[in-house]
C-alpha positions in Angstrom: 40.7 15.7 1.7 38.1 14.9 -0.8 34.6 13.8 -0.2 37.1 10.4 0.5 35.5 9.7 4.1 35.0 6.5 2.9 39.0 5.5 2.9 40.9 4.9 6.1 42.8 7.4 6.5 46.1 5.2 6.2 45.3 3.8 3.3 44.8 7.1 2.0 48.4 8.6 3.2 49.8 5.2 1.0 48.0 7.0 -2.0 49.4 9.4 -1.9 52.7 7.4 -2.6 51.1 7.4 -6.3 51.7 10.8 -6.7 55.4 10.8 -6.5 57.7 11.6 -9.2 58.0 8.6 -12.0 61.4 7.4 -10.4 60.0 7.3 -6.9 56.3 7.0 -7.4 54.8 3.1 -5.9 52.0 1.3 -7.3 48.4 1.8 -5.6 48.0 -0.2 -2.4 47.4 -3.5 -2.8 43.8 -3.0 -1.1 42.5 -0.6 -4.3 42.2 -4.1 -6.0 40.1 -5.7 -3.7 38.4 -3.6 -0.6 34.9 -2.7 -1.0 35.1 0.4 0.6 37.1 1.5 -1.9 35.4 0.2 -4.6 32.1 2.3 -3.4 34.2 5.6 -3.0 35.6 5.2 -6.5 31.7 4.9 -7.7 31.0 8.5 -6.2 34.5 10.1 -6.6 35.7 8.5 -10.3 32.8 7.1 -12.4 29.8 9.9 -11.0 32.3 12.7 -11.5 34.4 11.3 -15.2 33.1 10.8 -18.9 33.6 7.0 -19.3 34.3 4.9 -22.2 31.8 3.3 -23.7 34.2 1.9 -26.8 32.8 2.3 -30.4 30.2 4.3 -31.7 29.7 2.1 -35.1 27.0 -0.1 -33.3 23.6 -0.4 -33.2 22.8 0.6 -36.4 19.4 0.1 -37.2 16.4 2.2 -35.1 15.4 0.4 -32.3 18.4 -1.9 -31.9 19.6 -2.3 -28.2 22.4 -3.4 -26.1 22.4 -3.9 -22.1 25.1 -3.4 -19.4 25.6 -3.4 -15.9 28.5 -0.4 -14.7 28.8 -0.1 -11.4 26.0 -2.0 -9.8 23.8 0.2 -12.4 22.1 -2.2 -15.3 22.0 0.6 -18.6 20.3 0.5 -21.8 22.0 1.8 -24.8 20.0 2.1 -28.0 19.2 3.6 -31.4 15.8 6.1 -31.5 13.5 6.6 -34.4 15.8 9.1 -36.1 19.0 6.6 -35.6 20.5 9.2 -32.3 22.1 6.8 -29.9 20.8 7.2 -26.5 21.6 5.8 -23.3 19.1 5.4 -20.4 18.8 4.0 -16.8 17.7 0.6 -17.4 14.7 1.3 -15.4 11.0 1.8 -15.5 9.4 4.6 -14.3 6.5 3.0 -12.5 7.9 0.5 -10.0 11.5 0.2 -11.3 11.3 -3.0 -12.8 13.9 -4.2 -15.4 13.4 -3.0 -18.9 15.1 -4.8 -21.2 18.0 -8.1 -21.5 21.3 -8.8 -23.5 20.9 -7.1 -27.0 18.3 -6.7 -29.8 15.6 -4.9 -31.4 12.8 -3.6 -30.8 10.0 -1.3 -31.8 9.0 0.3 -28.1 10.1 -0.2 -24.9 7.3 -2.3 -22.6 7.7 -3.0 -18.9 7.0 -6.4 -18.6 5.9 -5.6 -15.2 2.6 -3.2 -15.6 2.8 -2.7 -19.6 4.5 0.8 -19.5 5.3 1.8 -22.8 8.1 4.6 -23.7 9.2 5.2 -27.5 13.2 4.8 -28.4 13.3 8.1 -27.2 12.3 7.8 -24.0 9.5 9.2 -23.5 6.2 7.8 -21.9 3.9 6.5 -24.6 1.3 4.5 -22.7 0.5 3.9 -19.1 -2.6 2.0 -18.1 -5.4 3.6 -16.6 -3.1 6.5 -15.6 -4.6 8.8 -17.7 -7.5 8.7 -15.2 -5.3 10.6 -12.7 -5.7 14.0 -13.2 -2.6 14.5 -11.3 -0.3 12.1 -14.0 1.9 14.0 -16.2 3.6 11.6 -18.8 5.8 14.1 -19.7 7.8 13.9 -16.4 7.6 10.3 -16.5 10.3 9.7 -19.6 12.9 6.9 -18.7 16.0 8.7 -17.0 18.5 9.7 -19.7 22.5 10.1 -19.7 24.5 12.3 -21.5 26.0 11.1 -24.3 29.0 12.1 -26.7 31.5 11.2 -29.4 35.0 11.7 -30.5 37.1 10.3 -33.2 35.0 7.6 -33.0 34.6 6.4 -29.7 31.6 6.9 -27.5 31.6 8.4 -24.0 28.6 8.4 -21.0 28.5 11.0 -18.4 26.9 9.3 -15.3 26.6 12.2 -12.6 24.6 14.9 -12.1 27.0 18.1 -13.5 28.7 16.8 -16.9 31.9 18.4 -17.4 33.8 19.4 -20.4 34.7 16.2 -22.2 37.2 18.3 -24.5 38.7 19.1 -21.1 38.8 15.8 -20.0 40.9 14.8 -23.2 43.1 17.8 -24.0 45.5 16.6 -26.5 44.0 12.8 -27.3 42.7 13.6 -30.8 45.8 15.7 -32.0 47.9 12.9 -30.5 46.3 10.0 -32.3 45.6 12.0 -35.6 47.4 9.3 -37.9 45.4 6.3 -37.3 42.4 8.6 -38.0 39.9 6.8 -35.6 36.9 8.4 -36.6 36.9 6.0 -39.5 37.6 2.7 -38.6 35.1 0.0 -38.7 34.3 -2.4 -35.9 34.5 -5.9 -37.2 33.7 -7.9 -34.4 32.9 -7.3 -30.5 32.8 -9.5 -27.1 31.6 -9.4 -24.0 32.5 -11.3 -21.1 33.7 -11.4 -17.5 37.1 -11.6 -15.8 37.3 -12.5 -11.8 39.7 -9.2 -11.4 39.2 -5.7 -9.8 38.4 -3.2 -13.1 42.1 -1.9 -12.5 44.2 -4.7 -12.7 42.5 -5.3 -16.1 43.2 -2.3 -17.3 46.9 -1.9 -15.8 47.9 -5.0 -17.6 46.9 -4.2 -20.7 48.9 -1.1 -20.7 52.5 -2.5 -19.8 55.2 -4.2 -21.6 56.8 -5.8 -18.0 54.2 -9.6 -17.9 55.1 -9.9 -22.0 58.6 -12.4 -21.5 56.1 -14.4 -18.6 52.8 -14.1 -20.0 53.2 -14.0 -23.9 56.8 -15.4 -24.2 55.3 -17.8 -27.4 52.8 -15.9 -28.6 53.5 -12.0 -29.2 56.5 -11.6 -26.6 59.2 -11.3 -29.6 56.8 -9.0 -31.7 57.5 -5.9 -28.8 60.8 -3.9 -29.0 61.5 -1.4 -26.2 58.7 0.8 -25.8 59.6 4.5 -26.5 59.3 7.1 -23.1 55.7 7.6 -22.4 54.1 10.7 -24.3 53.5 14.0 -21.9 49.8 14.6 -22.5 47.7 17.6 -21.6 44.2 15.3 -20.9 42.8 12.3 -18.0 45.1 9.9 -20.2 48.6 8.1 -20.5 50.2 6.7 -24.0 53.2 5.0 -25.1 54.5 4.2 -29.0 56.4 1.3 -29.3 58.2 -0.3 -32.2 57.5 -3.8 -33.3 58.7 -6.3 -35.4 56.2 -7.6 -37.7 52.8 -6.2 -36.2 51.6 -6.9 -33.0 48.0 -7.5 -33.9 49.1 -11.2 -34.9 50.7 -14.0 -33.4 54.4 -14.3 -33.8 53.2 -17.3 -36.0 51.0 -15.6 -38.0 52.3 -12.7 -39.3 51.6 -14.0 -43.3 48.2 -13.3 -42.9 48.9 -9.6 -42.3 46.6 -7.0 -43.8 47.6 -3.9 -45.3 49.2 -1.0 -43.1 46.8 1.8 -42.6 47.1 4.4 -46.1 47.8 7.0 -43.9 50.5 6.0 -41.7 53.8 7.3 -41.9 57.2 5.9 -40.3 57.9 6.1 -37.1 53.8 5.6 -36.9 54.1 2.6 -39.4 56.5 0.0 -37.8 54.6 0.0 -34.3 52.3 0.8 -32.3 50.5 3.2 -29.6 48.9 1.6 -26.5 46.6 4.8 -24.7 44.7 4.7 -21.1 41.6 6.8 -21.6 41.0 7.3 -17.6 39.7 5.5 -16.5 38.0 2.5 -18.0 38.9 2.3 -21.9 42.2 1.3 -23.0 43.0 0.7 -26.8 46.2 -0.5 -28.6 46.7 1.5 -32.4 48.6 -0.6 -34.5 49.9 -0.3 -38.2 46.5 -1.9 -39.7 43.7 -1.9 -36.9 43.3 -0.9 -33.2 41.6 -3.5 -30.6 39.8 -1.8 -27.6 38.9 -2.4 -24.3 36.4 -1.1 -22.0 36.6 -2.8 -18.3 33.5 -1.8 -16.1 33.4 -2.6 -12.0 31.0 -5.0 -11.1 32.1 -6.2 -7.5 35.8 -5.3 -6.4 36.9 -8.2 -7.5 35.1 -8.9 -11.1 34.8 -6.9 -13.7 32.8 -6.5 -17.3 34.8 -6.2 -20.4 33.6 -5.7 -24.1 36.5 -6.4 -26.5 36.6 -4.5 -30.5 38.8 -4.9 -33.2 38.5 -2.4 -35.9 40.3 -1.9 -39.8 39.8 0.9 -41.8 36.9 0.3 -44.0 38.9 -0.5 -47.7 40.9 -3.1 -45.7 37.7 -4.7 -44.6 36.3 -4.6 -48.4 39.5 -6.8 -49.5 38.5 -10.5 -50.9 40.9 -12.0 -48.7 39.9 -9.9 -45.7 37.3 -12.2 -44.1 40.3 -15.0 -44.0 42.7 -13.0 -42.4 40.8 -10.9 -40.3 40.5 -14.7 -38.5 44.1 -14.5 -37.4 43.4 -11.2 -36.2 40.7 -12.3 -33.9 43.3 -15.5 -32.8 45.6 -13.3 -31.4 43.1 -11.2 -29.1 41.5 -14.5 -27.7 44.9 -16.2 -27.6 47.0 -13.2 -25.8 43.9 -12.3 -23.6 43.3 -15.9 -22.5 46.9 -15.8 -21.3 46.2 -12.1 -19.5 43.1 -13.5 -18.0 45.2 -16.5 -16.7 47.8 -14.1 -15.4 45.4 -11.4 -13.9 42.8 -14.2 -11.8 46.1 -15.8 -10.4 47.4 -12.2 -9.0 43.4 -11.5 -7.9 44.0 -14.3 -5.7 47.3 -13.1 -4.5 46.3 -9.4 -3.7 42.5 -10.9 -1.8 43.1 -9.9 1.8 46.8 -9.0 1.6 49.1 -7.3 3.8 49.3 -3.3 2.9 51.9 -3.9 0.2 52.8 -1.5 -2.6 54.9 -2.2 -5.5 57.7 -0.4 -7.2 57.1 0.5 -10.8 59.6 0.0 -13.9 59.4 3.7 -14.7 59.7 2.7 -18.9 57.7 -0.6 -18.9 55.0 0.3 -16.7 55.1 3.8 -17.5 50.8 4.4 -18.9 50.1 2.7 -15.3 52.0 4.6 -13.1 50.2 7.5 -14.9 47.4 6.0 -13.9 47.8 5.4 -10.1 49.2 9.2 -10.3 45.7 10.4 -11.6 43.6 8.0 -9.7 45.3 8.7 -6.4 44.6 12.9 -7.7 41.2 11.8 -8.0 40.4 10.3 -4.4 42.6 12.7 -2.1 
């Protein structure tokens, strides 16, 4: 076993159901959704040892502009330094460890509001009272703790653990896969934050089947999703599936008038659907014919969970005259759909809380990104 002393070992035999073939293979045990001993072995063994999605890079424009986040019991600061280089720090002073900064803005310098400790965007120790007067201080090792950072087509990843590993690696195949919705130049039009009273899985697994649609969405995009196609046999930590719809599934079933403009470079089959992709193992994304909408869902407890939310168009769509109008009916269809998911996922959260050892059986076509899933997460923790 892995460094998985954490897991009964039962529980851990029952993962290893996960990594059956596709026909035979069962869901994760229904504890993996809500034990905390699990949820603190997946902090050491998944998100200290994975590149994690931190969704778009298009944000924070301006130097000095901020944003803060809590991932896995850790509160983070992501910001923009003096020459505009995103960086991403440990939310965390290097005096006494007070709190930093809160929610999202802009600011010149980073203060403590504790003792007055003052670090530039960059991190490093500007001023500390009176400290100069110990001959023993070196401000140079005091600069707030920094993560690595990196980007590809478009979308921004954080390494958490002490040995980064090859993020290339870690995606094989993702960018030649999604090369027609060319990612790296979409524009994030809007962004939310908010919480859901699920484990960070179930989110996630939801998002990335077609089997809840006819229950969940059966009068708002149910009729929009044909029959997914198999799922694609990638070569990175990921799962995707293409799907044909009719109309596009970034509206409501009522709303398909307002439609923008498919992407310029999409070609048929590409065109008339739309690709849903697991990037293990907290961003998700769907890539339709004229935007993509994102998800990142990080652990907070093992039963809540922090998701930011992005739509993005290519950038001549978004310069349209009409575009601010129907980009409204865009934005419907996410808080419409995801109010139903949310609805859905809280009720089974309640269901799985304290259950029996249960494991499901998965539809191997309409479940088929999260059974790739429990298949890598169960490689992950054994």
């Amino acid at each position: 076993m892995k460094n998985s002393e954490g897991i009964e070992q039962k529980l851990l035999e029952r993962i290893k159901l996960c990594k059956l073939s596709p026909i035979q293979r069962l869901s994760l045990p229904f504890e993996c959704y809500w034990e905390d001993s699990v949820f603190i072995q997946e902090q050491k063994l998944i998100f200290a040892n994975q590149w994690l999605g931190l969704g778009r890079v298009d944000r924070l424009e301006l130097p000095g502009e901020y944003e803060v986040f809590e991932l896995c019991g850790q509160t983070l600061l992501l910001i923009r330094d003096q020459d505009k280089i995103l960086r991403l720090f440990a939310n965390t002073c290097r005096h006494r460890g007070s709190k930093l900064l809160d929610g999202k803005g802009q600011c010149q310098v980073i203060s403590c509001p504790f003792h007055g400790w003052t670090y530039a965007l960059d991190g490093s120790l500007k001023f500390a009272k009176t400290m100069s007067e110990n001959s023993n201080f070196d401000f140079s090792e005091h600069s707030l703790i920094e993560y690595n950072l990196k980007e590809i087509q478009g979308f921004l990843f954080a390494f958490l653990g002490n040995q980064p590993t090859d993020l290339d690696t870690q995606l094989g195949d993702f960018s030649e896969l999604h090369q027609p919705w060319s990612l790296n130049e979409l524009i994030t039009t809007r962004r939310e934050v908010f919480e859901v009273q699920c484990n960070w899985k179930a989110f996630l697994d939801v998002f990335n089947e077609y089997y809840h649609l006819n229950n969940v969405h059966r009068n708002s995009i149910d009729n929009l999703y044909c029959k997914p196609e198999e799922s694609d046999k990638t070569t990175g930590d990921y799962a995707s599936q293409f799907g044909l719809t009719a109309g596009t599934g970034a509206l409501l079933e009522a709303q398909q008038l307002y439609a923008l403009p498919k992407m310029a470079n999409l070609d048929e089959p590409w065109s008339l659907g739309a690709r849903y992709s697991w990037i293990f193992p907290n961003m998700t994304f769907a890539a339709g014919q004229e935007a993509i909408w994102v998800y990142e869902a990080n652990p907070i407890t093992s039963e809540r969970c922090q998701v930011r939310q992005s739509i993005c168009f290519p950038k001549n769509t978004t310069e349209l005259p009409d575009f601010k109008e129907k980009s409204q009916a865009y934005y419907q269809r996410l808080d419409e759909a995801l109010d139903e998911d949310i609805t859905a996922l809280e009720n089974q959260q309640k269901g799985l809380h304290n259950s029996p050892s249960l494991q499901g059986q998965f539809s191997t076509l309409m479940e088929a990104n999260v059974a790739t899933f429990a298949q890598w997460y169960a490689n992950k923790v054994i």
